[in-house]
VOPAGU-2260 file (C-alpha; in pm, 1 decimal, decimal comma):
REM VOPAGU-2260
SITE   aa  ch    i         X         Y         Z
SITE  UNK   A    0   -1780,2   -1094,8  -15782,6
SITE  UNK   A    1   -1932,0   -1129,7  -15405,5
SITE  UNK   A    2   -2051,5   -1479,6  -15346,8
SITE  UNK   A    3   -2346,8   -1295,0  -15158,8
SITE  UNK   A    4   -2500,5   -1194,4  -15519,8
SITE  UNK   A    5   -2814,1   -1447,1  -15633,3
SITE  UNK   A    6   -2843,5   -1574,0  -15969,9
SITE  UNK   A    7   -3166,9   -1699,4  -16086,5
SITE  UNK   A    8   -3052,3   -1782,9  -16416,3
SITE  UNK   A    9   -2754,1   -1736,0  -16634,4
SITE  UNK   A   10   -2854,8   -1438,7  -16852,7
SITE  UNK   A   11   -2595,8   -1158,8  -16961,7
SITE  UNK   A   12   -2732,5    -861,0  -17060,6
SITE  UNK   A   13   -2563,4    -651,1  -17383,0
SITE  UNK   A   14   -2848,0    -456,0  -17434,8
SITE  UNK   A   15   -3175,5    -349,4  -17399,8
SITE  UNK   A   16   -3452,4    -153,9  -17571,8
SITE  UNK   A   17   -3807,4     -67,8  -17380,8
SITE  UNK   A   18   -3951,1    -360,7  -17252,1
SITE  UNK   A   19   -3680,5    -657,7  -17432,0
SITE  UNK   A   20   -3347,3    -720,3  -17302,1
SITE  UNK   A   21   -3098,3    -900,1  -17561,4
SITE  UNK   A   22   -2835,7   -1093,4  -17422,6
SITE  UNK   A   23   -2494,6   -1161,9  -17537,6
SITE  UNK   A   24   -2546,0   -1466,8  -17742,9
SITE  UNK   A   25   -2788,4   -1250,2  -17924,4
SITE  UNK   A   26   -3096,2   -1444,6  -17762,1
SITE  UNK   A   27   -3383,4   -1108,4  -17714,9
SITE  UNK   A   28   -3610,3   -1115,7  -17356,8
SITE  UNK   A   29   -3944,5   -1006,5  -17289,8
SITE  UNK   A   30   -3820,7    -855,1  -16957,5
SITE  UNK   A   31   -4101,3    -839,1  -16660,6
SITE  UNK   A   32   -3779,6    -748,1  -16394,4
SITE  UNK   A   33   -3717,7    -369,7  -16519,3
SITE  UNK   A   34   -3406,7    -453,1  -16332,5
SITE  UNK   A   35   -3603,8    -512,3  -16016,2
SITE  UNK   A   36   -3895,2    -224,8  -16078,7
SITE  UNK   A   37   -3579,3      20,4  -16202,2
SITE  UNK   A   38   -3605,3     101,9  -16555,1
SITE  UNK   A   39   -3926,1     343,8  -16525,7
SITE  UNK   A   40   -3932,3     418,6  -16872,5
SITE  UNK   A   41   -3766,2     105,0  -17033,1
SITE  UNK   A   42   -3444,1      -2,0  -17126,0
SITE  UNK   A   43   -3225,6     332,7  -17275,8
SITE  UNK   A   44   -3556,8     503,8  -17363,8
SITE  UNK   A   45   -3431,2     757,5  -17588,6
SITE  UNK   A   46   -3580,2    1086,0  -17424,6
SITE  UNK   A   47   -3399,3    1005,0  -17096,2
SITE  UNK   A   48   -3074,8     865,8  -17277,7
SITE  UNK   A   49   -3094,2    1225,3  -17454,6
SITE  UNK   A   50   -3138,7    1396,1  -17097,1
SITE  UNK   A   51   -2816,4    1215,5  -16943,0
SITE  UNK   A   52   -2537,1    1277,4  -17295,4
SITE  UNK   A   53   -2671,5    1644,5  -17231,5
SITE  UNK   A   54   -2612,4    1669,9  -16863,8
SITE  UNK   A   55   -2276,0    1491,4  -16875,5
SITE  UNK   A   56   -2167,5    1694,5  -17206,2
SITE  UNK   A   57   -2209,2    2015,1  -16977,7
SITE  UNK   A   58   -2070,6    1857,0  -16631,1
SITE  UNK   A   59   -2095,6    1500,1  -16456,7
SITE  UNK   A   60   -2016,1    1601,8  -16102,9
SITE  UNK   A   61   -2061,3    1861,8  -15860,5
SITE  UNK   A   62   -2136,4    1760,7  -15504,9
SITE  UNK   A   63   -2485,3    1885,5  -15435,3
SITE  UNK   A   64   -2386,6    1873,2  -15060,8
SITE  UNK   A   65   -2190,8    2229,1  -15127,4
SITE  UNK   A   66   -2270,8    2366,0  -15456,6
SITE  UNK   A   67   -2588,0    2458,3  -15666,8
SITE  UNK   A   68   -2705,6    2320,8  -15917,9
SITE  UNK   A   69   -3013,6    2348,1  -16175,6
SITE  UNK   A   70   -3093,4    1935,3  -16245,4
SITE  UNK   A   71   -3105,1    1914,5  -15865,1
SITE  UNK   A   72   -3329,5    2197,7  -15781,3
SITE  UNK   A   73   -3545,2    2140,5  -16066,3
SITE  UNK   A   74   -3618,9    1786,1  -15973,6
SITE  UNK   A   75   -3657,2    1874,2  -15630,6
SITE  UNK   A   76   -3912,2    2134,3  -15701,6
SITE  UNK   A   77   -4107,4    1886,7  -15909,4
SITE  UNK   A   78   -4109,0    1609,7  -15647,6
SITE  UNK   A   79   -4259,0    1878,6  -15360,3
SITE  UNK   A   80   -4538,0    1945,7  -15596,4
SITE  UNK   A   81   -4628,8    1592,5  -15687,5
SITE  UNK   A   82   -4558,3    1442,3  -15339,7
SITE  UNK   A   83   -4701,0    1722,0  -15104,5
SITE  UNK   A   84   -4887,2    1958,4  -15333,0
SITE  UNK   A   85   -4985,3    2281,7  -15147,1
SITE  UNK   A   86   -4737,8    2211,2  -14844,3
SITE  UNK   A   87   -4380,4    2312,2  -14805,2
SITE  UNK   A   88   -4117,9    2058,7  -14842,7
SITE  UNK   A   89   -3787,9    1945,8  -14815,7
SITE  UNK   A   90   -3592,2    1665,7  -15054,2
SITE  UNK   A   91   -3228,1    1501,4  -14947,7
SITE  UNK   A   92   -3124,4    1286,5  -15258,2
SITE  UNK   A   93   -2929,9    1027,4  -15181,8
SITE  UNK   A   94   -2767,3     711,5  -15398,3
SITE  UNK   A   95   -3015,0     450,7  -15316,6
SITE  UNK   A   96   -3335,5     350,5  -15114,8
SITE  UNK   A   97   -3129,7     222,5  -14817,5
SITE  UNK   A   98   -2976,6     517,9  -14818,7
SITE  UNK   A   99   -3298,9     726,1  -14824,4
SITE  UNK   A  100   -3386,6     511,5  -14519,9
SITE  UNK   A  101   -3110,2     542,9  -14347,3
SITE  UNK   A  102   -3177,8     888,0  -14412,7
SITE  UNK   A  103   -3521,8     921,8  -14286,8
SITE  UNK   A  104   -3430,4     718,3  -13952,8
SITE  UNK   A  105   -3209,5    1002,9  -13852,1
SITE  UNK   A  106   -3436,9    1281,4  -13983,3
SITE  UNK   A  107   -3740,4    1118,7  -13740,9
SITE  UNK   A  108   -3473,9    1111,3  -13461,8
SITE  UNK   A  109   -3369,4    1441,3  -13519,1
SITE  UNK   A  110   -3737,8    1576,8  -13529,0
SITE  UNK   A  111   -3882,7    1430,9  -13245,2
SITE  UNK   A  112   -3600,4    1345,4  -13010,8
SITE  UNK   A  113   -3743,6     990,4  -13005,6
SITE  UNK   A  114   -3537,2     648,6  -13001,9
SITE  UNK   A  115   -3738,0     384,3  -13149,8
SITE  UNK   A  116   -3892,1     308,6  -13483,4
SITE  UNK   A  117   -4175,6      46,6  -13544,0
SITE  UNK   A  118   -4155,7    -167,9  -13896,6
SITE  UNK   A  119   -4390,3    -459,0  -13981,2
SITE  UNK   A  120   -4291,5    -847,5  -14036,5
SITE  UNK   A  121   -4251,8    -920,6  -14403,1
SITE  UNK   A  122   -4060,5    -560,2  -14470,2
SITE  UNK   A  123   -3777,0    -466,5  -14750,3
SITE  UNK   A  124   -3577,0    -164,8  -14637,7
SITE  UNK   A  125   -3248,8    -222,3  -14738,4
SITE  UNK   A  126   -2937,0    -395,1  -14637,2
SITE  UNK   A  127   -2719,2    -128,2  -14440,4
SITE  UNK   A  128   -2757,8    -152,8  -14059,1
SITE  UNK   A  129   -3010,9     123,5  -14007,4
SITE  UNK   A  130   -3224,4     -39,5  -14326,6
SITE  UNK   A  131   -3168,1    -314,9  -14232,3
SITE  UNK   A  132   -3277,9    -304,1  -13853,0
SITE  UNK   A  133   -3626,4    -290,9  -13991,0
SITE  UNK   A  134   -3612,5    -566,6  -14245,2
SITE  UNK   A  135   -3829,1    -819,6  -14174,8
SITE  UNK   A  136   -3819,6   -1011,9  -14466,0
SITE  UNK   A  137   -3610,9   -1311,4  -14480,9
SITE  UNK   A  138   -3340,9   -1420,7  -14185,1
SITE  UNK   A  139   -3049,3   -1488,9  -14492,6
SITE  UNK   A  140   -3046,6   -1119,3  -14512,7
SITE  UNK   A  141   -3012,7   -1090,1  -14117,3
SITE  UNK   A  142   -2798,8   -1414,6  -14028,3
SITE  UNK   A  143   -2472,8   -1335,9  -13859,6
SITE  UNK   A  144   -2512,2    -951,8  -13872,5
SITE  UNK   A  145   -2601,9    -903,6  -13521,7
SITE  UNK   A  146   -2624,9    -709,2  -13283,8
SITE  UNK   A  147   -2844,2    -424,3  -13548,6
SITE  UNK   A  148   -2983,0    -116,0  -13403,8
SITE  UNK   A  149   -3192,8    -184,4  -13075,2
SITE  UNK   A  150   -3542,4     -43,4  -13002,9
SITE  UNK   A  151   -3690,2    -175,5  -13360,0
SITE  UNK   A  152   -4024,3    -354,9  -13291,5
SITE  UNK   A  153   -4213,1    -524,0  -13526,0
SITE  UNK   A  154   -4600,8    -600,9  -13575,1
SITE  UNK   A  155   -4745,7    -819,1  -13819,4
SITE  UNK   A  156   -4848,0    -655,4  -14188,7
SITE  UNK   A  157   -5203,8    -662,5  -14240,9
SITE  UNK   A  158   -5283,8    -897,9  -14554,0
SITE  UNK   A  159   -5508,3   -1113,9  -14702,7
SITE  UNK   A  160   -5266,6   -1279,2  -14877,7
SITE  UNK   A  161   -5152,1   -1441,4  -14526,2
SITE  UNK   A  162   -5484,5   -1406,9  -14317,3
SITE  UNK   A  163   -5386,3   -1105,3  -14125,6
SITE  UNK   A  164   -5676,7    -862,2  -14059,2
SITE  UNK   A  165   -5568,8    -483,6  -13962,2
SITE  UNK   A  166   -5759,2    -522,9  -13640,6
SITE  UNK   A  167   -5536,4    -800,5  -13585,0
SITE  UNK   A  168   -5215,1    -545,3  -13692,1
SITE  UNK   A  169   -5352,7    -249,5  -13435,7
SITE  UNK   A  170   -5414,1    -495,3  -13164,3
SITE  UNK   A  171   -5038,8    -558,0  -13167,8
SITE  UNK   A  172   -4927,9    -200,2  -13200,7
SITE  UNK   A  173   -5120,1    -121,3  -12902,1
SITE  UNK   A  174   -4983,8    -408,6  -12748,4
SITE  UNK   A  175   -4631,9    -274,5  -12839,6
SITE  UNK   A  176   -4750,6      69,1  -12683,3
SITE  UNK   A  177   -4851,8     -60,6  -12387,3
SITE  UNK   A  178   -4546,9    -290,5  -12308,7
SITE  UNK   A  179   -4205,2    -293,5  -12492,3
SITE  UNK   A  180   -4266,7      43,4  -12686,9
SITE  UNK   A  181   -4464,7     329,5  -12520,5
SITE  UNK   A  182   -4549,6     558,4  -12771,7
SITE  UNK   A  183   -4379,9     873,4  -12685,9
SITE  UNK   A  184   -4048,6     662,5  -12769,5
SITE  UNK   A  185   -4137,2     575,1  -13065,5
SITE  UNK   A  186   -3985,6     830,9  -13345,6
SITE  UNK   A  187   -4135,0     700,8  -13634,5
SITE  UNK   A  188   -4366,2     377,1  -13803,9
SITE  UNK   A  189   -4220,8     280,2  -14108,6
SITE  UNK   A  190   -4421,8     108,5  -14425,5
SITE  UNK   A  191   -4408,6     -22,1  -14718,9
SITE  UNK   A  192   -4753,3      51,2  -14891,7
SITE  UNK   A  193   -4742,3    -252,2  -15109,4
SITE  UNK   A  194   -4470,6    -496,2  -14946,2
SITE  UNK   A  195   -4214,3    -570,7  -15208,2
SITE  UNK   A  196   -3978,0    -793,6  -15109,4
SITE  UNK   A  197   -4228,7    -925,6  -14877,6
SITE  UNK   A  198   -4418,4   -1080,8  -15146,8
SITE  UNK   A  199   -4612,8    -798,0  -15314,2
SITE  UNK   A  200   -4879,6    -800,5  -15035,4
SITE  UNK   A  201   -5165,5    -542,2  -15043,2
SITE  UNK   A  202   -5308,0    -416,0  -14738,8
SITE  UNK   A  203   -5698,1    -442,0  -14663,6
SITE  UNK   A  204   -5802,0     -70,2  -14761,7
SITE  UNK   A  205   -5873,9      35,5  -14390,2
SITE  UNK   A  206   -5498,0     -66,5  -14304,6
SITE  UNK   A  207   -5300,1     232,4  -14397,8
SITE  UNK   A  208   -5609,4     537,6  -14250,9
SITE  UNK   A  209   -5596,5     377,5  -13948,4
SITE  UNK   A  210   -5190,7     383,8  -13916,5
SITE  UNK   A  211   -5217,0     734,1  -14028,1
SITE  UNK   A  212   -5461,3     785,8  -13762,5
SITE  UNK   A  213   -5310,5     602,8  -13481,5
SITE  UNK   A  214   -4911,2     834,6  -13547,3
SITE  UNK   A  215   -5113,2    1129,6  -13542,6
SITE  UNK   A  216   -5248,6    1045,3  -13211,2
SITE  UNK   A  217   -4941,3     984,9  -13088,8
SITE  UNK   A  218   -4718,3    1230,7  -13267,0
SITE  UNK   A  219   -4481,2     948,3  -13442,4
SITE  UNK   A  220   -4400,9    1011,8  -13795,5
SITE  UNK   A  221   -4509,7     796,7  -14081,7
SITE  UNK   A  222   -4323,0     713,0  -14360,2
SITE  UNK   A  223   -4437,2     557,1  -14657,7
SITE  UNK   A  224   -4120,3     358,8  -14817,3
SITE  UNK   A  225   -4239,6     382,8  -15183,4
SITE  UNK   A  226   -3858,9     265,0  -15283,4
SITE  UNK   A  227   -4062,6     -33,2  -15543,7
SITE  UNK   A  228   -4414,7     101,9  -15534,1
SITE  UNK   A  229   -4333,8     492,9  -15609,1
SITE  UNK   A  230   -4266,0     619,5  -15916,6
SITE  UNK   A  231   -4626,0     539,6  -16069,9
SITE  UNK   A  232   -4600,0     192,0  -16088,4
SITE  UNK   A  233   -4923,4      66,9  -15935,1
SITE  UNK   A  234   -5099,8     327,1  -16168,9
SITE  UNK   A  235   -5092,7     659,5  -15899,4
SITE  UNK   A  236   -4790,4     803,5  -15834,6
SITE  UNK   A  237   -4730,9     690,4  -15497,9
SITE  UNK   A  238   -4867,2     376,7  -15339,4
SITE  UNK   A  239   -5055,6     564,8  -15077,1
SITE  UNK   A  240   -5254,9     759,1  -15287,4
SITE  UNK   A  241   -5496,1     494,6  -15354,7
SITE  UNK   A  242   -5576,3     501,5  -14987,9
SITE  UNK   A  243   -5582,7     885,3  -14977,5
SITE  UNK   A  244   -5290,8     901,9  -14707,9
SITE  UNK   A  245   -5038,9    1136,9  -14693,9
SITE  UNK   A  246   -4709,4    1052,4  -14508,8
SITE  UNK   A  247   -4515,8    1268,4  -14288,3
SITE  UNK   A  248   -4178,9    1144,8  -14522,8
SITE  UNK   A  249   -4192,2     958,5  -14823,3
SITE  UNK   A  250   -3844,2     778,7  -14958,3
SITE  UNK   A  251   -3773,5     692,1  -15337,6
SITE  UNK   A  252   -3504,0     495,9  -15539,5
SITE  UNK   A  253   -3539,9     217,5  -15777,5
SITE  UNK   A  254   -3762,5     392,8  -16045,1
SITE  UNK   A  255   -3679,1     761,9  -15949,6
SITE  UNK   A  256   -3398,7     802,6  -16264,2
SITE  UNK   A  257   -3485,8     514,5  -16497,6
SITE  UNK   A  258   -3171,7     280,8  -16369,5
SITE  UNK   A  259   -2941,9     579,6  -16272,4
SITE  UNK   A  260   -2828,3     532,9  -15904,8
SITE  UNK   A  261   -3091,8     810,5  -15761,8
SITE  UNK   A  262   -3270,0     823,1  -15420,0
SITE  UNK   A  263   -3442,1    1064,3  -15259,0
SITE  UNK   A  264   -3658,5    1102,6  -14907,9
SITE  UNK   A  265   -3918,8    1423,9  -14901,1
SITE  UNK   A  266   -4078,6    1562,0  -14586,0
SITE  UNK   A  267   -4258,0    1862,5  -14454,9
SITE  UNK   A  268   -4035,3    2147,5  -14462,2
SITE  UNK   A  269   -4121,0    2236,2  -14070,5
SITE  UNK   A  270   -3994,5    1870,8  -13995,6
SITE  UNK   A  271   -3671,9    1891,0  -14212,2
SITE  UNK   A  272   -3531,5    2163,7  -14023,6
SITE  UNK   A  273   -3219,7    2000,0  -13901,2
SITE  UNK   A  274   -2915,1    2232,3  -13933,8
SITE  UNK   A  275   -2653,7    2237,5  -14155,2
SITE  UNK   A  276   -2383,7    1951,6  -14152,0
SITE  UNK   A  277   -2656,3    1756,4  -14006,8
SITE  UNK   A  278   -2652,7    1509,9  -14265,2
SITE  UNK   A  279   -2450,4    1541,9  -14639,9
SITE  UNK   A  280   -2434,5    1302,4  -14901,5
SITE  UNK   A  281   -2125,7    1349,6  -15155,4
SITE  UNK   A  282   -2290,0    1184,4  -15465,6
SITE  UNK   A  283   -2646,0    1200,7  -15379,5
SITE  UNK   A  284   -2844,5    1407,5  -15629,0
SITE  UNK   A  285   -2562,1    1354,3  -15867,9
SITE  UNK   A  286   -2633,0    1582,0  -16149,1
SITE  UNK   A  287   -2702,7    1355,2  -16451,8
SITE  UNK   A  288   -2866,0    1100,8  -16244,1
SITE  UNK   A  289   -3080,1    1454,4  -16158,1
SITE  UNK   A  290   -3133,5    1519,2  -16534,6
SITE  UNK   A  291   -3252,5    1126,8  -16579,3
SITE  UNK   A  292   -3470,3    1211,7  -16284,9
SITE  UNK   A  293   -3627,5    1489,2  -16468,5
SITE  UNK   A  294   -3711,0    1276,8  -16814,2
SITE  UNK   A  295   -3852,5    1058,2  -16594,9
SITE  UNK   A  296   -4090,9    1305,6  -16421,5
SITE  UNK   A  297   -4175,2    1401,9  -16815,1
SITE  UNK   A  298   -4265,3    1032,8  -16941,4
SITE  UNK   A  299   -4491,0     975,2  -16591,7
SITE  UNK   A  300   -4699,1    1273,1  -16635,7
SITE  UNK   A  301   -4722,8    1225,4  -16999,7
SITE  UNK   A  302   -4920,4     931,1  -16990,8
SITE  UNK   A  303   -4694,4     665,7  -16836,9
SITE  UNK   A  304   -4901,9     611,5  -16538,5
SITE  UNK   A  305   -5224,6     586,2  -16674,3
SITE  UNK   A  306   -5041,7     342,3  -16902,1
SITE  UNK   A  307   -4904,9     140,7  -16583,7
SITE  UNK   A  308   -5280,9     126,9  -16454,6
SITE  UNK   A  309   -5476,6      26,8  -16814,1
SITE  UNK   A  310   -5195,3    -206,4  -16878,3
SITE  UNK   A  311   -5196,8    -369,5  -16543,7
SITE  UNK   A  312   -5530,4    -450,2  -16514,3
SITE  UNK   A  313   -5517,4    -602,6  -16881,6
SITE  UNK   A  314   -5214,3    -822,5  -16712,9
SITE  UNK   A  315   -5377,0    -898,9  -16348,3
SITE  UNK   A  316   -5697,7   -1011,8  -16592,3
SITE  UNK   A  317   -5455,0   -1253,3  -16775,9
SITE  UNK   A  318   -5317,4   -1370,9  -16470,2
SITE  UNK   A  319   -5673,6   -1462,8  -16294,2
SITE  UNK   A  320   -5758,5   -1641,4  -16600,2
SITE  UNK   A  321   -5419,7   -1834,1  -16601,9
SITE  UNK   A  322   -5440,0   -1916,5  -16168,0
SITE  UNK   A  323   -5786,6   -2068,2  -16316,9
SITE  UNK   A  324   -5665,3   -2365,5  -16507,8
SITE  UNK   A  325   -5335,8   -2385,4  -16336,7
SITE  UNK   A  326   -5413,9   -2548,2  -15937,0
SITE  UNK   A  327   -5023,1   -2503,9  -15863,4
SITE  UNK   A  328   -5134,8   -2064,9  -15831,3
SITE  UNK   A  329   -5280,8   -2003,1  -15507,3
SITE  UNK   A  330   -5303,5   -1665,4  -15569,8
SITE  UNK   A  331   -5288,1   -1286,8  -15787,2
SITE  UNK   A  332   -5258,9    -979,7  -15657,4
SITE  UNK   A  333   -5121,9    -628,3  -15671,2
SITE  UNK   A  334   -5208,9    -293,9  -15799,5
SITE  UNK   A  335   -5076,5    -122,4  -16136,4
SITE  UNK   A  336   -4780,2    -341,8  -16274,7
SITE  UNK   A  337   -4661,6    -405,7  -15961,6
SITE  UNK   A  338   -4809,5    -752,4  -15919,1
SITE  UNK   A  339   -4739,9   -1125,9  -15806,4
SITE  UNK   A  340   -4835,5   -1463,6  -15825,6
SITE  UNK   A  341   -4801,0   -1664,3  -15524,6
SITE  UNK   A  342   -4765,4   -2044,4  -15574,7
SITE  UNK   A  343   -4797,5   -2362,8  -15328,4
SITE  UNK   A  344   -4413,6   -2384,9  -15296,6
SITE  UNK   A  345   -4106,5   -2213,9  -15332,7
SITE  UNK   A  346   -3998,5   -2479,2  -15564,0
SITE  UNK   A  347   -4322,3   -2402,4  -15737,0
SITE  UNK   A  348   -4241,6   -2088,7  -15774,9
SITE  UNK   A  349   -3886,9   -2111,5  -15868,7
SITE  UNK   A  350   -3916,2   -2348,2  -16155,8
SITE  UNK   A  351   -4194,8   -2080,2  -16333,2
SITE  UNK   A  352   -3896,4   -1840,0  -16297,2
SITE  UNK   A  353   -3663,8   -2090,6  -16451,4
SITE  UNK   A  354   -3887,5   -2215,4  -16727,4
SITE  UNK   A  355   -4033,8   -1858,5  -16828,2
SITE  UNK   A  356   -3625,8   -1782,8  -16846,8
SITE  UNK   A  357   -3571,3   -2091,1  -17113,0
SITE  UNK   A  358   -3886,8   -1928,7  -17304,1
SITE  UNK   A  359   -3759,5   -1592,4  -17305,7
SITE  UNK   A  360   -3925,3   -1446,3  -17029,7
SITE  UNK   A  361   -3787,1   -1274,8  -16717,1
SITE  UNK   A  362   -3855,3   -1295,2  -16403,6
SITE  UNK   A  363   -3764,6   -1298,9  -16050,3
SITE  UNK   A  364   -3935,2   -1414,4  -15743,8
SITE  UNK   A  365   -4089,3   -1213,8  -15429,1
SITE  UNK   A  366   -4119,2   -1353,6  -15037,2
SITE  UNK   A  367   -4130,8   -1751,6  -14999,1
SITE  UNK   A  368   -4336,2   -1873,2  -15301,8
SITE  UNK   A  369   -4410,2   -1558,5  -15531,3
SITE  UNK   A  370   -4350,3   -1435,2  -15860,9
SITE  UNK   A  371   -4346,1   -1081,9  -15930,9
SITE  UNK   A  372   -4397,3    -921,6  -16229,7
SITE  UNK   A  373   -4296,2    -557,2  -16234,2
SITE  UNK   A  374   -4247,7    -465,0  -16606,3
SITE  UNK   A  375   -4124,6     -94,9  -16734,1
SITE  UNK   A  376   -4452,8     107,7  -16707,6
SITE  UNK   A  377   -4389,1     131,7  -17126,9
SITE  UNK   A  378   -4574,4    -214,7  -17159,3
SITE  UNK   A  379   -4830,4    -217,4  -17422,6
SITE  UNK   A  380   -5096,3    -465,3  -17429,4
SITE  UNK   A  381   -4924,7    -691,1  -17713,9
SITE  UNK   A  382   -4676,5    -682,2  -17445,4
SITE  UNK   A  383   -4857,4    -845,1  -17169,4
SITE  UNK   A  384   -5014,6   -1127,5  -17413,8
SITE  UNK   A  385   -4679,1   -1235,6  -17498,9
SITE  UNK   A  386   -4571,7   -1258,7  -17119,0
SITE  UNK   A  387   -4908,4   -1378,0  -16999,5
SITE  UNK   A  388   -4850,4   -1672,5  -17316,5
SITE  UNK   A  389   -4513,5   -1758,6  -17206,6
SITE  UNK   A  390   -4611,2   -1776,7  -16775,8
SITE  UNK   A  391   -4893,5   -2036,9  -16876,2
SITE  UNK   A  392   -4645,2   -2269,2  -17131,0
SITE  UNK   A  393   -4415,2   -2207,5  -16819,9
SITE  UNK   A  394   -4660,3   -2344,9  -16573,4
SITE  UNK   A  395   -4786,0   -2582,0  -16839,4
């Protein structure tokens, strides 16, 4: 295996069921990864394993760059209505969220005939060159891979977490405008609603109207990377919704096909109007990864997301109550169960991860010094109080 892969822990999955994760010396996890925000609906929840042995009884493969299909078309139908409702719409699926990226940085080329993309400090959007030209995250996942794509400019992502105000965030973008970047250059602003890799930082609530704003002034495209936050995990569907923005493209992965490799970017159909052979994918919107998509769609809508949001503020409660008595958590935050907490150290946070792991808890870490906790949306409250038990013996 690639040296470039990061271990936090020595645990070997052999299988898992909803919200646990048993390993192969038989030892069972409370898992708060979902496979990093992946397994919507749990581990092999039975509805969507049903929907995949279906699928791939019937066929496993058809490139949906050149044929038809009915998974495809289906799920792409559903995703219009829940993502625009009421406007026409496009959907490319691709294999992954980079992909969907990579995707969308042509598609805003392609639209507007414009070179240059903005991104924010602190930013996940994958590893391929495109992706990863707007990464901002951490320089291991930039170091030595030089020269990327040119005309990317960054501004700083408005937080409180870090003490950045969005007047603070606009200031720079017009500062961008008026030096390095005019604004008729610039194709598209990309954002993560909720950074993820970041560090699960949450944007003041005036952040993401006034980008939305600001694009539409200067005809640049927004798009909303809800690759971690989508899929209903902070308790709406997308991200954006609980700032009552709507995004000229929205891109999907992780959560999309509950651990299928599925991705996906959505615009306006009058934007999406590139020819074809414009772009082509040869395994994106594979067709059983399409009917895990679909199950998916079912278990969200059928209470799933309300779950994610009851659930998650029974967890972010716990969590409060636990950075209370515990001076080594500086902070909680986060929407849904998509949520973090931010320590005084790296090391600080990297032993929590490490001792939560020897008590049977799972977790990774976010940015510099955070710990997120992004369980299946199938959590239950019983759930939570066994994670929210084993964090504070962690920390104890």
């Amino acid at each position: 295996m690639s040296p470039s892969f990061t271990r936090a822990y020595p645990f070997v999955m052999e299988r898992g069921e909803g919200c646990w994760a048993t390993d192969v010396d038989g030892n069972r996890f409370l898992d708060f990864t979902a496979g990093i925000a992946v397994v919507t609906t749990g581990h092999s929840h039975p509805k969507v394993v049903a929907a995949i042995e279906e699928q791939a009884r019937r066929f496993i493969h058809m490139s949906g760059t050149d044929f038809y299909y009915s998974s495809e078309i289906e799920l792409a139908e559903r995703l219009e209505a829940k993502i625009l409702p009421g406007t026409p719409a496009k959907v490319f699926f691709t294999n992954s969220g980079a992909e969907a990226i990579e995707g969308a940085m042509k598609l805003a080329r392609f639209t507007t005939g414009r070179p240059s993309y903005i991104a924010f400090i602190g930013a996940f959007h994958g590893r391929t060159f495109g992706a990863l030209s707007l990464t901002a995250s951490k320089a291991s996942q930039r170091r030595r891979f030089a020269p990327l794509l040119s005309s990317v400019f960054h501004a700083p992502f408005p937080t409180p977490a870090r003490g950045v105000t969005t007047d603070e965030t606009m200031a720079r973008l017009e500062e961008l405008f008026a030096t390095v970047a005019p604004p008729e250059s610039v194709a598209a602003v990309f954002v993560e609603p909720i950074q993820g890799e970041g560090g699960y930082l949450v944007p003041p609530d005036d952040f993401l109207p006034r980008l939305r704003e600001l694009t539409l002034k200067h005809g640049i495209l927004l798009v909303a990377d809800e690759v971690q936050s989508g899929m209903g995990r902070t308790g709406h569907f997308l991200a954006v919704e609980h700032w009552g923005v709507e995004p000229d493209i929205v891109c999907l992965a992780k959560g999309i096909a509950s651990g299928l490799p599925l991705g996906a970017f959505i615009a306006r159909a009058e934007q999406m109007a590139w020819p074809p052979g414009s772009h082509g994918s040869t395994f994106g919107g594979n067709p059983v990864a399409c009917a895990a998509g679909l199950a998916t769609m079912d278990l969200l809508e059928d209470g799933l997301i309300e779950n994610a949001a009851r659930v998650g503020a029974v967890l972010q409660d716990g969590l409060r109550e636990i950075a209370a008595t515990h001076p080594q958590v500086t902070d909680v935050r986060g929407l849904g169960l998509m949520l973090a907490l931010e320590l005084k150290t790296p090391e600080h946070a990297a032993q929590l991860v490490q001792s939560a792991f020897e008590r049977g808890l799972l977790l990774l870490t976010a940015g510099t010094r955070a710990v997120r906790i992004s369980p299946a949306l199938v959590l239950d409250s019983e759930e939570a109080a066994t994670g929210l038990e084993i964090i504070a013996s962690a920390l104890d």
